[in-house]
C-alpha positions as CSV (number, residue, x, y, z in Angstrom):
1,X,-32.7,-48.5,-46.9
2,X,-33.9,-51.8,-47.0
3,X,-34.1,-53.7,-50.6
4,X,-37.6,-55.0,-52.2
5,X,-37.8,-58.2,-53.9
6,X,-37.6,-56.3,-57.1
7,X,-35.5,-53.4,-55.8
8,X,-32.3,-56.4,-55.4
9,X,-32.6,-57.4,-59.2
10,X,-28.8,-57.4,-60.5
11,X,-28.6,-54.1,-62.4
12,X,-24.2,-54.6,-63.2
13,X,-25.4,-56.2,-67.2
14,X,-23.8,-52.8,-68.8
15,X,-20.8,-52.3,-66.5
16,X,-18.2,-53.6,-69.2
17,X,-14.7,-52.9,-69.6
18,X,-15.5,-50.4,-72.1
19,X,-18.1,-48.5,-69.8
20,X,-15.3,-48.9,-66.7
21,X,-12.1,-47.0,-68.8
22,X,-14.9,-44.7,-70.0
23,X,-16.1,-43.4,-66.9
24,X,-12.4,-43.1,-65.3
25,X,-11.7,-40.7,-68.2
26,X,-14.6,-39.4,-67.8
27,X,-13.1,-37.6,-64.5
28,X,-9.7,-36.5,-66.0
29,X,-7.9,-40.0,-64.8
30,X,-6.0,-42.3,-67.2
31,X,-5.7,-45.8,-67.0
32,X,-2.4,-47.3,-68.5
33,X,-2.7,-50.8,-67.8
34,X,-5.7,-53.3,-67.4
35,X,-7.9,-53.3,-65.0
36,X,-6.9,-55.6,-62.2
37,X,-10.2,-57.4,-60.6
38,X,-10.1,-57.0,-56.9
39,X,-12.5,-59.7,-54.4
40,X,-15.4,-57.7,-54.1
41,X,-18.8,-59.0,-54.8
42,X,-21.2,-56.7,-53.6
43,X,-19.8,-54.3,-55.4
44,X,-17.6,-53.8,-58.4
45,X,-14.2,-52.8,-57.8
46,X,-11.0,-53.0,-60.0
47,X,-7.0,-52.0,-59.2
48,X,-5.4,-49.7,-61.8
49,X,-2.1,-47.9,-63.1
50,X,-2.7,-44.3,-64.2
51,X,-0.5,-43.0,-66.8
52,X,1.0,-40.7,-63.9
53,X,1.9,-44.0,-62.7
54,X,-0.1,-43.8,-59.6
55,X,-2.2,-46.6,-58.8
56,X,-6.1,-46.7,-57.7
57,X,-9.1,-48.4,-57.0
58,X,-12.0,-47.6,-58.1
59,X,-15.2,-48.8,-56.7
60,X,-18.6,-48.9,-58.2
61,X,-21.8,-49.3,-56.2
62,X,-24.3,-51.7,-56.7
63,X,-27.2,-50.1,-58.1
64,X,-30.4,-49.2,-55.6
65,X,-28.4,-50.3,-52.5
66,X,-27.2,-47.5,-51.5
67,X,-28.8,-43.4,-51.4
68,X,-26.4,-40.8,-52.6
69,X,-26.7,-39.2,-48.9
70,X,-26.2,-42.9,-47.7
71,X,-22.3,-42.9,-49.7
72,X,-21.4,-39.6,-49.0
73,X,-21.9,-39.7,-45.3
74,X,-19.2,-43.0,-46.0
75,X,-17.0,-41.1,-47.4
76,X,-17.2,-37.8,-45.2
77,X,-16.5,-40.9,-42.5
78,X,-13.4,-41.2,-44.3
79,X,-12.5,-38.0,-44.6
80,X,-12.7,-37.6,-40.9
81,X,-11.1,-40.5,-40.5
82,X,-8.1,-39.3,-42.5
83,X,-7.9,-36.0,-40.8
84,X,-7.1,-37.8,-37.6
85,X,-4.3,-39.2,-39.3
86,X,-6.0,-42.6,-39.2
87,X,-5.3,-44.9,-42.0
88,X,-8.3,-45.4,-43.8
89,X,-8.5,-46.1,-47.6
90,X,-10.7,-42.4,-48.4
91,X,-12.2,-41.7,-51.8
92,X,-10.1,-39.6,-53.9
93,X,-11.9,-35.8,-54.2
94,X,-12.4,-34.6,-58.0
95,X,-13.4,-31.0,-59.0
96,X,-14.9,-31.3,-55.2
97,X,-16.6,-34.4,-55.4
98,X,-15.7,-37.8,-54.4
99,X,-18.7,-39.8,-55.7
100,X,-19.1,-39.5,-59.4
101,X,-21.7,-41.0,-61.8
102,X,-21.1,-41.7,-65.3
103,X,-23.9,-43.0,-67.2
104,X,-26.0,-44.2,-64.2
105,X,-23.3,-45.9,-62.6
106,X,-22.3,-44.1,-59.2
107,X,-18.7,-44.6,-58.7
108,X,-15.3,-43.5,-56.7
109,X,-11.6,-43.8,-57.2
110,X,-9.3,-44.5,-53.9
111,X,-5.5,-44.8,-53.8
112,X,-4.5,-48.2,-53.7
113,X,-3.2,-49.4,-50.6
114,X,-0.4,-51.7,-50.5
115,X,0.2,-54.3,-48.1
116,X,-0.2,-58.2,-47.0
117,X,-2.6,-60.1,-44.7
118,X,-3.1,-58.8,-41.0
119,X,-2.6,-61.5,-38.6
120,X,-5.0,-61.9,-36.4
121,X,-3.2,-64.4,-34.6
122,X,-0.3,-61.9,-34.1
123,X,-0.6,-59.9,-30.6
124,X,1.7,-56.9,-32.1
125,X,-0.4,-56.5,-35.1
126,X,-3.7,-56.8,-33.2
127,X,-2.7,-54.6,-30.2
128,X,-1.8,-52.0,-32.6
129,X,-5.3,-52.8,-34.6
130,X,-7.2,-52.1,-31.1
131,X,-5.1,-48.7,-30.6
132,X,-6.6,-47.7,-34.0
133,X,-10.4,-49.3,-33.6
134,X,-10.2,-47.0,-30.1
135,X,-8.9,-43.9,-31.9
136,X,-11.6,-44.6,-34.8
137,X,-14.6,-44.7,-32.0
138,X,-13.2,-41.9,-29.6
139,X,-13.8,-39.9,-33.2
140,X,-17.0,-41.1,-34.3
141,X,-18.4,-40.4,-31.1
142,X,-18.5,-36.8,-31.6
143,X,-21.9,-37.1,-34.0
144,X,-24.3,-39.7,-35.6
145,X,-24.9,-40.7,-38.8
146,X,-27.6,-38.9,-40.0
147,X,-28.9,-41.2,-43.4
148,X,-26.9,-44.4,-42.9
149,X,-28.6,-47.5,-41.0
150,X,-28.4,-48.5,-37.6
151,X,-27.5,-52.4,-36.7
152,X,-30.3,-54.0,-35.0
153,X,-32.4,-57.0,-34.5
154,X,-34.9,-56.1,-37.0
155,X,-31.6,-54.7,-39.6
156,X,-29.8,-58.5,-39.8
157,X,-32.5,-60.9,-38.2
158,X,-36.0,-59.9,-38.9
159,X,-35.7,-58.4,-42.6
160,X,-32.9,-61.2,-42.8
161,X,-35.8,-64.5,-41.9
162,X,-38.5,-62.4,-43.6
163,X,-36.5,-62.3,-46.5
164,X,-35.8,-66.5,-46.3
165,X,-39.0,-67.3,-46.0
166,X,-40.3,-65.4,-49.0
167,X,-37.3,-66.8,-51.4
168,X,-37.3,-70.2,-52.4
169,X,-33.5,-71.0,-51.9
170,X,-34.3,-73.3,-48.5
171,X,-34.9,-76.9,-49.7
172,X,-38.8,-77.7,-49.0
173,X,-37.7,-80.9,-47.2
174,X,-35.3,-78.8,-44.8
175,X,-38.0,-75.6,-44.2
176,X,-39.3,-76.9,-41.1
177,X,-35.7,-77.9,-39.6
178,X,-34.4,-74.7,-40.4
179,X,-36.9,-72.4,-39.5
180,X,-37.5,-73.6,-36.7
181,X,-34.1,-73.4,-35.3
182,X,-33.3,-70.3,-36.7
183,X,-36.1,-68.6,-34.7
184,X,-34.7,-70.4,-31.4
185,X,-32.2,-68.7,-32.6
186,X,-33.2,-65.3,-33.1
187,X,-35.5,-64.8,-30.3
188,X,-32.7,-65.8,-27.9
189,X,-30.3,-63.2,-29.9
190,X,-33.0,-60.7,-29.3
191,X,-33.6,-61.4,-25.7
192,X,-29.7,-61.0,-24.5
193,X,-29.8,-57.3,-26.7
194,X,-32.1,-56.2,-25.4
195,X,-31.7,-57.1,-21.4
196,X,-28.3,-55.4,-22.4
197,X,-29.2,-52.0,-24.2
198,X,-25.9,-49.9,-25.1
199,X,-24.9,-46.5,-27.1
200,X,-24.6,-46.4,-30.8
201,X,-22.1,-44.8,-32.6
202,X,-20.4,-44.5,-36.0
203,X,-18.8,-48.0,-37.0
204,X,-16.6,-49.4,-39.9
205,X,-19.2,-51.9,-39.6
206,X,-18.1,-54.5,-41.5
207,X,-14.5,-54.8,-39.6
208,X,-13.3,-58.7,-40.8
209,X,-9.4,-59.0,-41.0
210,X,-10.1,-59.1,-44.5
211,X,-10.7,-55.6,-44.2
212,X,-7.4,-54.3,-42.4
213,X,-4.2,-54.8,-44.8
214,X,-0.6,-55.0,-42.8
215,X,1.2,-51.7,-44.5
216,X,4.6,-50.9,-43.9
217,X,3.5,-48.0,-41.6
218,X,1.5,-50.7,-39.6
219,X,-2.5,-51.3,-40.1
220,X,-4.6,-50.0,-42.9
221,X,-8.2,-49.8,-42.8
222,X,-10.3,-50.5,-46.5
223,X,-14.0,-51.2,-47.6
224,X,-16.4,-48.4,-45.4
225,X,-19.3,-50.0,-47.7
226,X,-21.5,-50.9,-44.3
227,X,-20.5,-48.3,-42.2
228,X,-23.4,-47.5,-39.9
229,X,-24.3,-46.9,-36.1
230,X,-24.3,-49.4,-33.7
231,X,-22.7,-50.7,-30.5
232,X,-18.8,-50.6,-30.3
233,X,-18.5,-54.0,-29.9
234,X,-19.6,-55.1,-33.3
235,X,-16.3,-53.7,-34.8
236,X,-13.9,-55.5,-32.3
237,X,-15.3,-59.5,-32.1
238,X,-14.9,-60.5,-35.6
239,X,-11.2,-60.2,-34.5
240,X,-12.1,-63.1,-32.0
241,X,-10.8,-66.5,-33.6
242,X,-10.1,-70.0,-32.6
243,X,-10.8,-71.4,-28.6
244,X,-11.6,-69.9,-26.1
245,X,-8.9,-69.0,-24.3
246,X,-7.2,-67.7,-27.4
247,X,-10.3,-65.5,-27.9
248,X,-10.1,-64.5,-24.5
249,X,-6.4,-63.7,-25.1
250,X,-7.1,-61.6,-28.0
251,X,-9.9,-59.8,-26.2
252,X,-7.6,-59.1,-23.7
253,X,-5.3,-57.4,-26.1
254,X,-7.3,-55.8,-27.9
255,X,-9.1,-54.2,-25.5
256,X,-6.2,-52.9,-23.3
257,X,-5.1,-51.5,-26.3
258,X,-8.4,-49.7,-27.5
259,X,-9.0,-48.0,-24.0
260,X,-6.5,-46.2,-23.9
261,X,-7.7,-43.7,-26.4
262,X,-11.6,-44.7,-25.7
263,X,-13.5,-46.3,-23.2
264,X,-15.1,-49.6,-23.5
265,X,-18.4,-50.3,-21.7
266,X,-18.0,-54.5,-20.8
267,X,-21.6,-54.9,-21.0
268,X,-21.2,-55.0,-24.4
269,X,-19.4,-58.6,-24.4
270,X,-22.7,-60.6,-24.0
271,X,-23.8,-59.2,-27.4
272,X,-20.8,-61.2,-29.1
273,X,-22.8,-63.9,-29.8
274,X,-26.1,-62.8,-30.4
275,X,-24.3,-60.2,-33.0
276,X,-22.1,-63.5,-34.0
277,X,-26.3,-65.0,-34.7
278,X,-27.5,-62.6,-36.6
279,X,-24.7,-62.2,-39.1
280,X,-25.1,-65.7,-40.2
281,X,-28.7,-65.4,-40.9
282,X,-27.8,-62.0,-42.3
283,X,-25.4,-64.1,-44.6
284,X,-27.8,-66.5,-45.8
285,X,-30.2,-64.1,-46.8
286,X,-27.5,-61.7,-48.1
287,X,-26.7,-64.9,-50.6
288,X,-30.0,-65.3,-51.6
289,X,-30.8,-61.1,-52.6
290,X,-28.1,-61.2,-54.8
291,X,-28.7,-64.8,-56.3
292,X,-29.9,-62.4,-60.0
293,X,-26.6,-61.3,-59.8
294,X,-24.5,-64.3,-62.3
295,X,-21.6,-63.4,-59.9
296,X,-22.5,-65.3,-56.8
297,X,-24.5,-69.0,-58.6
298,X,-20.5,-68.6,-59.6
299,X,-18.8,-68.2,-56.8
300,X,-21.4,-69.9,-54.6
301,X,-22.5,-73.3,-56.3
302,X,-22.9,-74.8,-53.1
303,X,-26.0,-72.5,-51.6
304,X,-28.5,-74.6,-53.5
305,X,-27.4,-77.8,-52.4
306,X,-29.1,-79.8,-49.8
307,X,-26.0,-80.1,-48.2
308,X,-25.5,-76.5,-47.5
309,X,-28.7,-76.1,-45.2
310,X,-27.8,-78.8,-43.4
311,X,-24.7,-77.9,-42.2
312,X,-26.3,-74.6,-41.5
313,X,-29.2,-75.9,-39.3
314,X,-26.4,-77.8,-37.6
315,X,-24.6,-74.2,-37.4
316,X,-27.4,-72.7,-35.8
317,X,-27.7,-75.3,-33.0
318,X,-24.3,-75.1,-32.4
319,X,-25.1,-71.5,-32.2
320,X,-28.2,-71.8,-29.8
321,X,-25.9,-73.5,-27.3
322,X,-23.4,-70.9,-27.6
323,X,-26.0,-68.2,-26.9
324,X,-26.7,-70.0,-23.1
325,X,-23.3,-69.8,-22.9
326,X,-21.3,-67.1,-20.3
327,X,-19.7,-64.4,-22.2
328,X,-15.9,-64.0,-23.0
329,X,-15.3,-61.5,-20.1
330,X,-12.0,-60.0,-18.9
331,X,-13.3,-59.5,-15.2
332,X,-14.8,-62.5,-13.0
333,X,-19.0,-62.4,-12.7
């Protein structure tokens, strides 16, 4: 589903506390303290203490992003997920649904998962992260999504510079400078996937560290929100941080660790960067469809400054160079 102009309008104006406790009761749950607001912007989501003393999350969806079909084949993900004994944060079922609606405003309630910061930078934590990513693939291999998107070019970089270039967030003195590199950029990014064409299957999709919380049982896996099909790869680099040979390093971990539960097809490292590419432009523009919404001139003062852009033209050079680059590979060329 890709978002008009008019179709990304910020629609969360009525969501207030009031409406929130409502629409919890409204499905037999009980809140007993306040509602705890959790870092989520696309979204709305809030922590919670029933009066059962159980604790949840509940999670409402931004208007006209998502199809019903769209969230329920998420949380069927989930529940797949679950029944593998994978730990994945899955939506709590109520009178046999998990999504509700309440007054227009789709929502869904999830246990609250305890637990501190998963670090990367540990080669325990992220070996036992790759076992997991390999067991969540070797599953979602078995079938496709049906009604949620597939990560492409034309997904993150062609709707994403379409989008740019009919907003007016990039400075008029910095269009040319920008634009210009962005679509060195982009074509490159475009070139090296397609010379390297690979399977699609079911993702997390959006699989930051920010994402995986350290539990006492080990790894726990939250926020499904841009699950969709694409190449494998695409949920393993973001795990990929500092120089490198320390990406290299990691790489190396994880990937011993995710094959042996699923294999890995290597090709797949030359799309690290182009994938790296297109989620930046995919950021900008993400920034500027939401810019209605009073949340992010908030929480993102700095996107309308000069400043900004530059830095990000610089980015994308840095980028460009990075894209001519050899890939991070395990085995010599």
């Amino acid at each position: 589903m890709t978002e008009s102009m008019q179709g990304a309008g910020f629609h969360f104006q009525a969501l207030t506390p009031d409406l929130i406790l409502d629409a919890i009761e409204s499905v037999g749950i009980y809140p007993e303290t306040g509602l705890l607001a959790l870092n989520s912007y696309e979204n709305r989501v809030y922590q919670f203490r029933c009066d059962l003393g159980r604790r949840y999350v509940v999670k409402f969806y931004r208007p006209e992003r998502w199809s019903n079909e769209q969230i329920q084949e998420e949380h069927d993900f989930c529940a797949e997920l679950v029944e593998e004994e994978i730990p994945v944060a899955a939506p709590v079922i109520i009178e046999g649904r998990s999504l509700q609606d309440y007054q227009g405003y789709r929502f869904a309630l999830f246990p609250s998962m305890g637990g501190r910061a998963f670090e990367v930078d540990n080669l325990e934590q992220l070996e036992e992260v790759g076992h997991f990513i390999g067991r969540i693939h070797q599953m979602a291999k078995r079938r496709p999504f049906v009604h949620r998107q597939t990560l492409t070019p034309k997904l993150l970089g062609d709707e994403s510079l379409a989008w740019l270039k009919g907003s007016d967030h990039v400075p008029p003195s910095l269009e040319t400078a920008y634009f210009t590199i962005v679509e060195q950029v982009l074509e490159k990014a475009k070139a090296i996937w397609h010379q390297y064409p690979t399977e699609a299957i079911r993702l997390h999709g959006d699989l930051h560290p920010s994402n995986i919380l350290w539990t006492p049982d080990g790894p726990g896996f939250v926020d499904l929100d841009d699950a969709k099909m694409g190449p494998a790869v695409q949920d393993i680099w973001m795990m990929l941080s500092g120089e490198r040979s320390h990406q290299t390093l990691q790489l190396e971990v994880l990937l011993e660790a995710y094959e042996e539960f699923c294999d890995f097809d290597n090709r797949q490292l030359h799309l690290i960067e182009s994938l790296r590419a297109m989620r930046m432009l995919h950021y900008n523009a993400w920034l500027s469809r939401r810019w209605q919404d009073p949340a992010f001139p908030m929480h993102f003062p700095w996107y309308g400054e000069e400043k900004y852009w530059e830095q990000q033209i610089l980015a994308f050079k840095e980028q460009l160079a990075k894209l001519d680059e050899p890939p991070i590979t395990l085995i010599p060329y």
